[in-house]
CHARMM internal coordinates of N, CA and C (Angstrom, degrees):
IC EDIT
DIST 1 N 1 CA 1.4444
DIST 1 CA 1 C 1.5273
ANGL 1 N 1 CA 1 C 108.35
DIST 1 C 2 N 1.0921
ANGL 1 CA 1 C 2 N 106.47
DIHE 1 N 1 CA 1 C 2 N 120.43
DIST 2 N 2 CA 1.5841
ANGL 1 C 2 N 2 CA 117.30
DIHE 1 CA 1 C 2 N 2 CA 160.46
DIST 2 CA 2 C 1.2599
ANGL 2 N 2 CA 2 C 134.59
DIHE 1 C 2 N 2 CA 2 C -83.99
DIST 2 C 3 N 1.7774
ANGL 2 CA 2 C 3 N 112.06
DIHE 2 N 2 CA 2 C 3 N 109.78
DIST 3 N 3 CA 1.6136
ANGL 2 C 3 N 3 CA 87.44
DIHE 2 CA 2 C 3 N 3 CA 171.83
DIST 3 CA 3 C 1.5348
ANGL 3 N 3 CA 3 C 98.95
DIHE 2 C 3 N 3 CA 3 C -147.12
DIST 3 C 4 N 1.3372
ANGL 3 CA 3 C 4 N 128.11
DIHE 3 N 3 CA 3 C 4 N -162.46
DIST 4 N 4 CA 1.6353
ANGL 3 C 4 N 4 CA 143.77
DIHE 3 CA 3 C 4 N 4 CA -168.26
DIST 4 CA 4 C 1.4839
ANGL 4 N 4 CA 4 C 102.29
DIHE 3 C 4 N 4 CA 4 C -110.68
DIST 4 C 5 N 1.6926
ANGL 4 CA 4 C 5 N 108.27
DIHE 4 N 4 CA 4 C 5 N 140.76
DIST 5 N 5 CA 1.6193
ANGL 4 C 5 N 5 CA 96.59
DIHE 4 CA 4 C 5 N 5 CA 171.90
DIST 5 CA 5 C 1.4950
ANGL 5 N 5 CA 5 C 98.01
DIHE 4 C 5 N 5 CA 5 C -145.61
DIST 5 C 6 N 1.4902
ANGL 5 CA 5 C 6 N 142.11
DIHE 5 N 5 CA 5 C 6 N 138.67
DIST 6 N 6 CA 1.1381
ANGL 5 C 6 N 6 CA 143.26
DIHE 5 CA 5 C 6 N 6 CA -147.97
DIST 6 CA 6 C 1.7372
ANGL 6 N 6 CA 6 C 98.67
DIHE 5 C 6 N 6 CA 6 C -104.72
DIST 6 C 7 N 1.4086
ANGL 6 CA 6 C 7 N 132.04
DIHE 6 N 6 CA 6 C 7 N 132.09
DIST 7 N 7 CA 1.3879
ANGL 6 C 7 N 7 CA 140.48
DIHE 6 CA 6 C 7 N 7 CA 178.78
DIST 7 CA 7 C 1.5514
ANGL 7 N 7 CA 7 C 106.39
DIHE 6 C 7 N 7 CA 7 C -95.27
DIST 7 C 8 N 1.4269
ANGL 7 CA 7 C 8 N 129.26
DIHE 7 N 7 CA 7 C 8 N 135.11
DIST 8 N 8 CA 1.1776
ANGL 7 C 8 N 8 CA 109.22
DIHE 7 CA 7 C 8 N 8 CA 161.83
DIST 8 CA 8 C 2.3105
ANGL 8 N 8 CA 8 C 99.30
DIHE 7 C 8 N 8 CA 8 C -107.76
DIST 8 C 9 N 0.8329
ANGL 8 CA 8 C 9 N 108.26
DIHE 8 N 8 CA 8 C 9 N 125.91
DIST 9 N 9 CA 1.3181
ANGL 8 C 9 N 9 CA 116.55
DIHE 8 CA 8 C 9 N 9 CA -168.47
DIST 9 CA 9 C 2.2456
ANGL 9 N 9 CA 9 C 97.15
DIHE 8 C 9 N 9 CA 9 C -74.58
DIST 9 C 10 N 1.2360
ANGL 9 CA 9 C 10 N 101.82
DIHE 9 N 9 CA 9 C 10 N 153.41
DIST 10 N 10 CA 1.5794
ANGL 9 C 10 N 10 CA 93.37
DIHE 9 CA 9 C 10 N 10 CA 164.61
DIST 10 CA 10 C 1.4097
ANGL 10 N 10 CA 10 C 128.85
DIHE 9 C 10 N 10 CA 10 C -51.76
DIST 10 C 11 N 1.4483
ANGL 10 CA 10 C 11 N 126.49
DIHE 10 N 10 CA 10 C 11 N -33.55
DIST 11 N 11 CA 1.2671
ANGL 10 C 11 N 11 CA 152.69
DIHE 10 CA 10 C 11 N 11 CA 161.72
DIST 11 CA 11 C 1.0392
ANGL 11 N 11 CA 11 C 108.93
DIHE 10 C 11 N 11 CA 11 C -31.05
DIST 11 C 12 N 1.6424
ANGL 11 CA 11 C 12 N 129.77
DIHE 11 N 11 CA 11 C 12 N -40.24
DIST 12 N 12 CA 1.3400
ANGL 11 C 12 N 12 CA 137.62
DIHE 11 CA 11 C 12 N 12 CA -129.93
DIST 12 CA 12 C 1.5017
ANGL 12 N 12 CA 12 C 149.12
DIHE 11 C 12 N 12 CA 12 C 61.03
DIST 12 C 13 N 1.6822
ANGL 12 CA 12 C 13 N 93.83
DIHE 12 N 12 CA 12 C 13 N -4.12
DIST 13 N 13 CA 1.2009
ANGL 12 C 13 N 13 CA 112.16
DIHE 12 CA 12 C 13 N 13 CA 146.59
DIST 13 CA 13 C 1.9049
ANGL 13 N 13 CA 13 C 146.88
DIHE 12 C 13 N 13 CA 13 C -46.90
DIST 13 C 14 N 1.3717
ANGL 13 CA 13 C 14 N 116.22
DIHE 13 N 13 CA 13 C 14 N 110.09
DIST 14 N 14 CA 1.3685
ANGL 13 C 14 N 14 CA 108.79
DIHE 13 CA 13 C 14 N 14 CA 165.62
DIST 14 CA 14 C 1.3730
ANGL 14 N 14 CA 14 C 124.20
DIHE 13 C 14 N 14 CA 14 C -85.49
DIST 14 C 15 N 1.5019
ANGL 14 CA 14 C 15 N 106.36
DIHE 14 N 14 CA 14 C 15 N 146.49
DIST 15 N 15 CA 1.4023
ANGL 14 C 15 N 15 CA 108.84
DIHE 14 CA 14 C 15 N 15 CA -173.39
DIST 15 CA 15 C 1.4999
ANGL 15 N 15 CA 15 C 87.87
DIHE 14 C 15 N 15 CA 15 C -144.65
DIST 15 C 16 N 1.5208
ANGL 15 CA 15 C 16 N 101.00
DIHE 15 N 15 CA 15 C 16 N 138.97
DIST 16 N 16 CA 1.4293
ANGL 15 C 16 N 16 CA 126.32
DIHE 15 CA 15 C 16 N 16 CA -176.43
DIST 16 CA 16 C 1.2864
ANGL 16 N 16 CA 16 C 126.09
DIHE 15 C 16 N 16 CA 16 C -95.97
DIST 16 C 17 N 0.9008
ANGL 16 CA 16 C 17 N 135.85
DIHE 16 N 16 CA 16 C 17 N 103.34
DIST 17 N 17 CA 1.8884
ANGL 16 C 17 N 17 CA 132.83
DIHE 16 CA 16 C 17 N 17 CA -152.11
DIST 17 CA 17 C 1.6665
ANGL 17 N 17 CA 17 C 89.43
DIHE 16 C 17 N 17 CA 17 C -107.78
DIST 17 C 18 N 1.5592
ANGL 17 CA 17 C 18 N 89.57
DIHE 17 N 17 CA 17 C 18 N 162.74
DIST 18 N 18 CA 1.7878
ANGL 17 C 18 N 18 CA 106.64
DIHE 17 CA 17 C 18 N 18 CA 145.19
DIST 18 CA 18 C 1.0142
ANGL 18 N 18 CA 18 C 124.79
DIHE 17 C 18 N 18 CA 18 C -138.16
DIST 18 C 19 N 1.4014
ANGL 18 CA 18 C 19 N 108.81
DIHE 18 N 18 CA 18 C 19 N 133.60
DIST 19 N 19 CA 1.6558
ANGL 18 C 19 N 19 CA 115.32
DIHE 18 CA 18 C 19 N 19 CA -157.78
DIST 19 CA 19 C 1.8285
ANGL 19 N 19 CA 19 C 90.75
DIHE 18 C 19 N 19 CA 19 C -111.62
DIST 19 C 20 N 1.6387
ANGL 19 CA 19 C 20 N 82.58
DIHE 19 N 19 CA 19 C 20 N -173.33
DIST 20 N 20 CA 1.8856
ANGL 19 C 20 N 20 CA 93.66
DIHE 19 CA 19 C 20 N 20 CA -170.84
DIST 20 CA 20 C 1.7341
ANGL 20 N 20 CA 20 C 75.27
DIHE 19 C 20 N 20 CA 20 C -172.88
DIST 20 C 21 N 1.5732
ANGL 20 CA 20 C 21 N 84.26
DIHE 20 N 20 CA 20 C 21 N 127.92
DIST 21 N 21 CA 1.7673
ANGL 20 C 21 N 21 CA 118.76
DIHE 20 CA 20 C 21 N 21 CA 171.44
DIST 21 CA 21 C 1.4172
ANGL 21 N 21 CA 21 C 88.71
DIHE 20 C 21 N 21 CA 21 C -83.12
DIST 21 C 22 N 1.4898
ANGL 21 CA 21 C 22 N 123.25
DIHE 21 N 21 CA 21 C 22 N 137.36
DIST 22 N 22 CA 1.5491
ANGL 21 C 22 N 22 CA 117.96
DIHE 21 CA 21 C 22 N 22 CA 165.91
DIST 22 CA 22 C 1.6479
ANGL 22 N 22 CA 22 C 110.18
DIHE 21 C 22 N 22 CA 22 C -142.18
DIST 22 C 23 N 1.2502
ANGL 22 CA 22 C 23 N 142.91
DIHE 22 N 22 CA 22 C 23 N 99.05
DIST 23 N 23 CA 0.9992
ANGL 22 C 23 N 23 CA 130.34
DIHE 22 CA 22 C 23 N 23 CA 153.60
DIST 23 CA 23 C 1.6567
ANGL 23 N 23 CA 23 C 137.31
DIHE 22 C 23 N 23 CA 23 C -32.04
DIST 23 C 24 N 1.5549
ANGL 23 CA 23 C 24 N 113.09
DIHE 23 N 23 CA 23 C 24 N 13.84
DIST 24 N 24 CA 1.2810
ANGL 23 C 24 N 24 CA 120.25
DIHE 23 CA 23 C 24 N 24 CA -162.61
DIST 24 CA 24 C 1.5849
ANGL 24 N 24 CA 24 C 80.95
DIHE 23 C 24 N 24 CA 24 C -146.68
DIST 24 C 25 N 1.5632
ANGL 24 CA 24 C 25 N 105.59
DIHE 24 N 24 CA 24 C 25 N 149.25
DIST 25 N 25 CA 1.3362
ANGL 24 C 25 N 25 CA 134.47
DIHE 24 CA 24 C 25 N 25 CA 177.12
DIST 25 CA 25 C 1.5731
ANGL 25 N 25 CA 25 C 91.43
DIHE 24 C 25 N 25 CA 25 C -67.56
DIST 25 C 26 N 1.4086
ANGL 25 CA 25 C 26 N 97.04
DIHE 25 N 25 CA 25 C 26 N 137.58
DIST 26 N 26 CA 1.5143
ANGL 25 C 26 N 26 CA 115.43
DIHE 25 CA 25 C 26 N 26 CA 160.95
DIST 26 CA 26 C 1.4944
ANGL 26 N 26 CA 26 C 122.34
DIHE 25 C 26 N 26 CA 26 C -136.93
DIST 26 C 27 N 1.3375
ANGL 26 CA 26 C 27 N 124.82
DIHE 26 N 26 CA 26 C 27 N 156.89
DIST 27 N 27 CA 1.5802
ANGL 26 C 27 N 27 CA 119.18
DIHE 26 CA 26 C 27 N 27 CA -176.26
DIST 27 CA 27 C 1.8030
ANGL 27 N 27 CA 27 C 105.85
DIHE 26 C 27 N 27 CA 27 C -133.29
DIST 27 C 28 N 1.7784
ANGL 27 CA 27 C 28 N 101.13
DIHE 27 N 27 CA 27 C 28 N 162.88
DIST 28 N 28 CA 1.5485
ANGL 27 C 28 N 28 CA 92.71
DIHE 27 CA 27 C 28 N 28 CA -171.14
DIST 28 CA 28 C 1.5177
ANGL 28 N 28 CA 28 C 106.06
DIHE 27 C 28 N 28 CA 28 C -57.41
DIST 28 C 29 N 1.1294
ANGL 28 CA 28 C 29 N 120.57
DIHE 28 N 28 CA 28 C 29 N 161.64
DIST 29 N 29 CA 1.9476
ANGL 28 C 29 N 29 CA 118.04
DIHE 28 CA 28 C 29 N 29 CA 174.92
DIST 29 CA 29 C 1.2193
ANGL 29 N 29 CA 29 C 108.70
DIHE 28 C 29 N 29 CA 29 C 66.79
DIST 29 C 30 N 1.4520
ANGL 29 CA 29 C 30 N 123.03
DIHE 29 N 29 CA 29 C 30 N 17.27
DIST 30 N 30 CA 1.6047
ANGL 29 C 30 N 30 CA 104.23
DIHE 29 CA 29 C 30 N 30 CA 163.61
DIST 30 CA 30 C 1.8254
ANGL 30 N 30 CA 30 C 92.72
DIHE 29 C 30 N 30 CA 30 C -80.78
DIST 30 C 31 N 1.6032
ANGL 30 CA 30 C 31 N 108.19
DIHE 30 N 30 CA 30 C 31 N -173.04
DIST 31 N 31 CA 1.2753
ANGL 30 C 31 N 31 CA 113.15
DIHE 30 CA 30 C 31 N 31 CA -178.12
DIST 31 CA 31 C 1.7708
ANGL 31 N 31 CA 31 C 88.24
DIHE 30 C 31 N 31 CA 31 C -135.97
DIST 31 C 32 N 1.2410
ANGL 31 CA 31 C 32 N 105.26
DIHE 31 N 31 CA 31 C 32 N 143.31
DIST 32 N 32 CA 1.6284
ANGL 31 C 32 N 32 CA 128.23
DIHE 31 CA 31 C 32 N 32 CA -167.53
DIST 32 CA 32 C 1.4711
ANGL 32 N 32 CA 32 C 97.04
DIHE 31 C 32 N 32 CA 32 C -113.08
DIST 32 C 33 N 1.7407
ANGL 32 CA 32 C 33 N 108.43
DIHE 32 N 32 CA 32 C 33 N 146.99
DIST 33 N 33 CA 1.5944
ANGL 32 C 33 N 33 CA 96.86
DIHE 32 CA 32 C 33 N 33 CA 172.26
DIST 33 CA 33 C 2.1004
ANGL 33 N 33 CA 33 C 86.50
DIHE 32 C 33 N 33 CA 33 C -124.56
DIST 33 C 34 N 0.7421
ANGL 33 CA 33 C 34 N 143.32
DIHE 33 N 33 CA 33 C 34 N 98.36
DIST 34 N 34 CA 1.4264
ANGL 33 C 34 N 34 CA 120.58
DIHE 33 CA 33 C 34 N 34 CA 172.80
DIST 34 CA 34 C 1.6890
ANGL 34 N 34 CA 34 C 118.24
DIHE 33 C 34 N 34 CA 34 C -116.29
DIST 34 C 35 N 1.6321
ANGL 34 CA 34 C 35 N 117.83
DIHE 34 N 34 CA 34 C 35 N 100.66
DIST 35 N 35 CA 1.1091
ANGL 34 C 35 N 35 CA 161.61
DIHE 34 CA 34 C 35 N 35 CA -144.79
DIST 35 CA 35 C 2.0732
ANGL 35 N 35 CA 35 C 98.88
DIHE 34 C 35 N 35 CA 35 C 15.03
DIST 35 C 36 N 0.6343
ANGL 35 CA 35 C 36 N 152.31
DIHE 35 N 35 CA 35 C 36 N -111.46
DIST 36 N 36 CA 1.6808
ANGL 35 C 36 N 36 CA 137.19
DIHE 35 CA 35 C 36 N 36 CA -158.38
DIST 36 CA 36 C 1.9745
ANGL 36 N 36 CA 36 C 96.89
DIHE 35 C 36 N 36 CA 36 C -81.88
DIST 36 C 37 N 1.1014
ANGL 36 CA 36 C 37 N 118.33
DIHE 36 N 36 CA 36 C 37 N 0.54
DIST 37 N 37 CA 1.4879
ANGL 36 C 37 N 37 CA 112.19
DIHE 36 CA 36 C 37 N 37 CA -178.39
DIST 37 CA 37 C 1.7141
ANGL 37 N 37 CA 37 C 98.65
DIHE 36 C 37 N 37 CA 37 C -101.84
DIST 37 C 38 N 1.6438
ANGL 37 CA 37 C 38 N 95.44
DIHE 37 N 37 CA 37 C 38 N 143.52
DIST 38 N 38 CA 1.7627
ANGL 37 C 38 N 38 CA 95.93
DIHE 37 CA 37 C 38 N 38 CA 178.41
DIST 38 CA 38 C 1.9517
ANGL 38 N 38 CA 38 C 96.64
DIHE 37 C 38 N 38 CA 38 C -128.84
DIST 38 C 39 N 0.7191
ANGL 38 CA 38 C 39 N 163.55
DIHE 38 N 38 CA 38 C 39 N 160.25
DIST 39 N 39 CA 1.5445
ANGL 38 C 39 N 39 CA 171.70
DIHE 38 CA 38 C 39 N 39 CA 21.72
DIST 39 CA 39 C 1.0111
ANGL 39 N 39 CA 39 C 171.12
DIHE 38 C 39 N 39 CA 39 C -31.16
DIST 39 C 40 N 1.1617
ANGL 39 CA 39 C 40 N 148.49
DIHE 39 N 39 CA 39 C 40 N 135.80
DIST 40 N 40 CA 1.4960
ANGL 39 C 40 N 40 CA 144.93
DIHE 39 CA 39 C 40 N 40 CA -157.61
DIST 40 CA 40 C 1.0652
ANGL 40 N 40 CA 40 C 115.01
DIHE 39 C 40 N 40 CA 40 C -88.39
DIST 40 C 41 N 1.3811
ANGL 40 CA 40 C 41 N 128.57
DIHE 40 N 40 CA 40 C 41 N 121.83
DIST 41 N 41 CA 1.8393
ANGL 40 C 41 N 41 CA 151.15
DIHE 40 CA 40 C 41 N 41 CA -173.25
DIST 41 CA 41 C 1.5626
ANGL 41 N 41 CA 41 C 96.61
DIHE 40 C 41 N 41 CA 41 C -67.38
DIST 41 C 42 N 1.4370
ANGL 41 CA 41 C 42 N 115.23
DIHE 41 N 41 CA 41 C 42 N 90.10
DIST 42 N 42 CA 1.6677
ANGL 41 C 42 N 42 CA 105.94
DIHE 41 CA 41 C 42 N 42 CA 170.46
DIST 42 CA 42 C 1.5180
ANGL 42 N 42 CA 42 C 114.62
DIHE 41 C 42 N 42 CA 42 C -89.34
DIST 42 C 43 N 2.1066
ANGL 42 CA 42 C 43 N 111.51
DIHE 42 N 42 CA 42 C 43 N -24.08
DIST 43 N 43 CA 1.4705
ANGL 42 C 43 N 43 CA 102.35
DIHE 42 CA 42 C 43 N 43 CA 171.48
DIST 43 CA 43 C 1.6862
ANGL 43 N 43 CA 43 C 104.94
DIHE 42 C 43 N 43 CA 43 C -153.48
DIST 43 C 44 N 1.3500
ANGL 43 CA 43 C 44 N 118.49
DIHE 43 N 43 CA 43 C 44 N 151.69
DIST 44 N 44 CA 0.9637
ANGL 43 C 44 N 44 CA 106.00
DIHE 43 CA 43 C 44 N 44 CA -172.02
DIST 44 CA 44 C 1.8080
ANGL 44 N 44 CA 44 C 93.08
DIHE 43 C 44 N 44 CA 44 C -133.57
DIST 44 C 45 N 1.3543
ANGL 44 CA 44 C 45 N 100.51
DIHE 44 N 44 CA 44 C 45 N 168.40
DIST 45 N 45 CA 1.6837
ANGL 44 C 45 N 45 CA 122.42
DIHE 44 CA 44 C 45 N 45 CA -169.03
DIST 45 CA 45 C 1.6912
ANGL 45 N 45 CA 45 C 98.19
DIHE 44 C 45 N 45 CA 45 C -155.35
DIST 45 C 46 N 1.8190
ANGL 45 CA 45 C 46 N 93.44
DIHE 45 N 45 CA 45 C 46 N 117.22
DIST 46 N 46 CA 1.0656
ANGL 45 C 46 N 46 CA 112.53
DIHE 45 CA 45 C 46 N 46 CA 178.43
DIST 46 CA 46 C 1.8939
ANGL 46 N 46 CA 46 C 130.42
DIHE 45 C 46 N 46 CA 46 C -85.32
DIST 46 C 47 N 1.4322
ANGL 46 CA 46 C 47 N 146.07
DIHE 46 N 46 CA 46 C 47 N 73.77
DIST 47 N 47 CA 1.0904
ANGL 46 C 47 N 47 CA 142.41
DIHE 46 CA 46 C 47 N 47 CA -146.45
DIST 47 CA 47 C 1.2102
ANGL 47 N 47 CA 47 C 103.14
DIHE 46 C 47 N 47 CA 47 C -74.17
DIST 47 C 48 N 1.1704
ANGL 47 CA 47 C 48 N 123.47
DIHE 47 N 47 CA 47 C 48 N 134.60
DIST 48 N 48 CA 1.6671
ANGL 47 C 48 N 48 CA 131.14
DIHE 47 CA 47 C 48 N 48 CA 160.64
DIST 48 CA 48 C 2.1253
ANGL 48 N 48 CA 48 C 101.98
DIHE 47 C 48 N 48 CA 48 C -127.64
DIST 48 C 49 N 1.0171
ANGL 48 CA 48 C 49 N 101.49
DIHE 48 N 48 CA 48 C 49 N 97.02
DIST 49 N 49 CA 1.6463
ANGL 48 C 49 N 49 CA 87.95
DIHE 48 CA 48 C 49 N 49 CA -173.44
DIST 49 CA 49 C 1.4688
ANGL 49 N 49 CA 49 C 106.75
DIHE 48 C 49 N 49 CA 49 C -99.31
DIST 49 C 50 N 1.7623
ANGL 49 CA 49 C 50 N 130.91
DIHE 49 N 49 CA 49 C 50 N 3.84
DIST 50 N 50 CA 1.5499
ANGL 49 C 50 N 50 CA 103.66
DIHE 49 CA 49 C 50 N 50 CA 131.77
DIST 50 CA 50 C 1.1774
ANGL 50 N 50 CA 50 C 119.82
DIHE 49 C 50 N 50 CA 50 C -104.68
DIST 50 C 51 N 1.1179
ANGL 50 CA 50 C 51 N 125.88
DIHE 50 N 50 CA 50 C 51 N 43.87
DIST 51 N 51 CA 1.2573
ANGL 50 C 51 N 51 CA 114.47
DIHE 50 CA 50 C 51 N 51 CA 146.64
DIST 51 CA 51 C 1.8426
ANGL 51 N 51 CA 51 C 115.41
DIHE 50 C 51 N 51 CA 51 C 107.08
DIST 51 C 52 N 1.5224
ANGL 51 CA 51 C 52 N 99.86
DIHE 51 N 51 CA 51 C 52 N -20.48
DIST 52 N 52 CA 1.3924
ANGL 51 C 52 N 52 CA 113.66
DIHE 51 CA 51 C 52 N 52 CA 161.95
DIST 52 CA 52 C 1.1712
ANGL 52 N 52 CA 52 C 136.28
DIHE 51 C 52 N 52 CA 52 C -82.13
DIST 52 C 53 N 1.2790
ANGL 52 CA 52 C 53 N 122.74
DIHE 52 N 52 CA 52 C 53 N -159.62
DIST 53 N 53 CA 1.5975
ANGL 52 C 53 N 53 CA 128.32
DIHE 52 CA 52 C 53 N 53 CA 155.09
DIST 53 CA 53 C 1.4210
ANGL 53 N 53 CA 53 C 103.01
DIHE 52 C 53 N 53 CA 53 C -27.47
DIST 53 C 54 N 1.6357
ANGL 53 CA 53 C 54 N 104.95
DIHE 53 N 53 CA 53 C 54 N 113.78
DIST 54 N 54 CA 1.7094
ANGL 53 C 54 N 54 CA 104.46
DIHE 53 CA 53 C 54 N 54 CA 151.48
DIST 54 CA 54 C 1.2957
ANGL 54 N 54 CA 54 C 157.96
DIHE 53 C 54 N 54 CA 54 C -53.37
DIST 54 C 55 N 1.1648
ANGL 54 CA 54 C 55 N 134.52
DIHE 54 N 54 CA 54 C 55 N 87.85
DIST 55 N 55 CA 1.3531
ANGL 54 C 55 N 55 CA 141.21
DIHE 54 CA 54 C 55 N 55 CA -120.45
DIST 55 CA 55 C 1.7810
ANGL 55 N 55 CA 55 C 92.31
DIHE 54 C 55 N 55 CA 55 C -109.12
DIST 55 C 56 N 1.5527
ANGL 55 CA 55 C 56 N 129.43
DIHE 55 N 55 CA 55 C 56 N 0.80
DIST 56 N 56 CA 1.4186
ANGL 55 C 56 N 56 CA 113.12
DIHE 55 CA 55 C 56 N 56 CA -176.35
DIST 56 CA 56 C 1.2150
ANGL 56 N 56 CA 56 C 96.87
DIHE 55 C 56 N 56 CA 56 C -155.75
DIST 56 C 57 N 1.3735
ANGL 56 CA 56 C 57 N 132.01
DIHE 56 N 56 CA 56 C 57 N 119.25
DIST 57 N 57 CA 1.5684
ANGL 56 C 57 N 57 CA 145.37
DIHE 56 CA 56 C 57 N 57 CA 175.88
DIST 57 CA 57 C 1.5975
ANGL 57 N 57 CA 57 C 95.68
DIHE 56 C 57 N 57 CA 57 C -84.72
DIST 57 C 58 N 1.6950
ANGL 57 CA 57 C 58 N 114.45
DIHE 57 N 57 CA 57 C 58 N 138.50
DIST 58 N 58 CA 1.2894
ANGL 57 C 58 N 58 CA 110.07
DIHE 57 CA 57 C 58 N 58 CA 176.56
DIST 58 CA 58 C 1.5637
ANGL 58 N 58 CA 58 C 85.09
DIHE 57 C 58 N 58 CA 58 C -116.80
DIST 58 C 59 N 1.0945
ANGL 58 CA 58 C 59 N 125.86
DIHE 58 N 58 CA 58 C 59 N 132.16
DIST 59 N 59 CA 1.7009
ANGL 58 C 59 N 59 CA 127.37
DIHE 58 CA 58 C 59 N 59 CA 158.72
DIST 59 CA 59 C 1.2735
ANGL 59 N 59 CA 59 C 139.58
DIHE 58 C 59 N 59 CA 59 C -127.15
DIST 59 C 60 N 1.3479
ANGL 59 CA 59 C 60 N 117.11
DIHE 59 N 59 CA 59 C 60 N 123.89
DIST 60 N 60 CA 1.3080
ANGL 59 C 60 N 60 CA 108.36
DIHE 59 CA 59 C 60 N 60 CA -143.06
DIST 60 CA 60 C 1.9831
ANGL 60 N 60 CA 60 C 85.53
DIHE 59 C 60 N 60 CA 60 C -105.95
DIST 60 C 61 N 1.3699
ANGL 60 CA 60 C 61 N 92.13
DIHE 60 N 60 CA 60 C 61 N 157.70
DIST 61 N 61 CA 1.4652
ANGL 60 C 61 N 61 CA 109.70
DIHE 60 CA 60 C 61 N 61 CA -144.20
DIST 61 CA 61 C 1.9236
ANGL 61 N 61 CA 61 C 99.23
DIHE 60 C 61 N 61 CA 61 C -125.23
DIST 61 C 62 N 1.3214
ANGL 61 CA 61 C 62 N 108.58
DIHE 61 N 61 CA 61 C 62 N 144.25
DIST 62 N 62 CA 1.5650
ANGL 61 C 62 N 62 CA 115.65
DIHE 61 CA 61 C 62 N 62 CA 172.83
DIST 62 CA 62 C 1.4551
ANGL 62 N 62 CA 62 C 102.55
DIHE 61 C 62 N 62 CA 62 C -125.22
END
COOR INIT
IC SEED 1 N 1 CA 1 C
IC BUILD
């Protein structure tokens, strides 16, 4: 799943990312194709929300 998520930086700066929900391990510098969007994995965040094994990579994409 592809979508946009807005940063507010300490600065007070916003910065606009695009992330991708992935059920599959991803690393920085992989390259993503998700249907007309293509991108490069600069960081990723692993969710486990009970508390186990992480079951949803969020990766935010350039």
């Amino acid at each position: 799943m592809l979508a946009k998520r807005n940063l507010k930086l300490e600065n007070g700066t916003i910065v606009s990312q695009s992330i991708a929900k992935l059920s599959i391990a991803a690393k920085r510098g992989d390259r993503l194709k998700l249907g007309n969007f293509e991108g490069d994995v600069i960081e990723t965040e692993e969710v486990a929300p009970d508390g186990g094994s992480p079951f949803i990579v969020i990766a935010v994409l350039k």
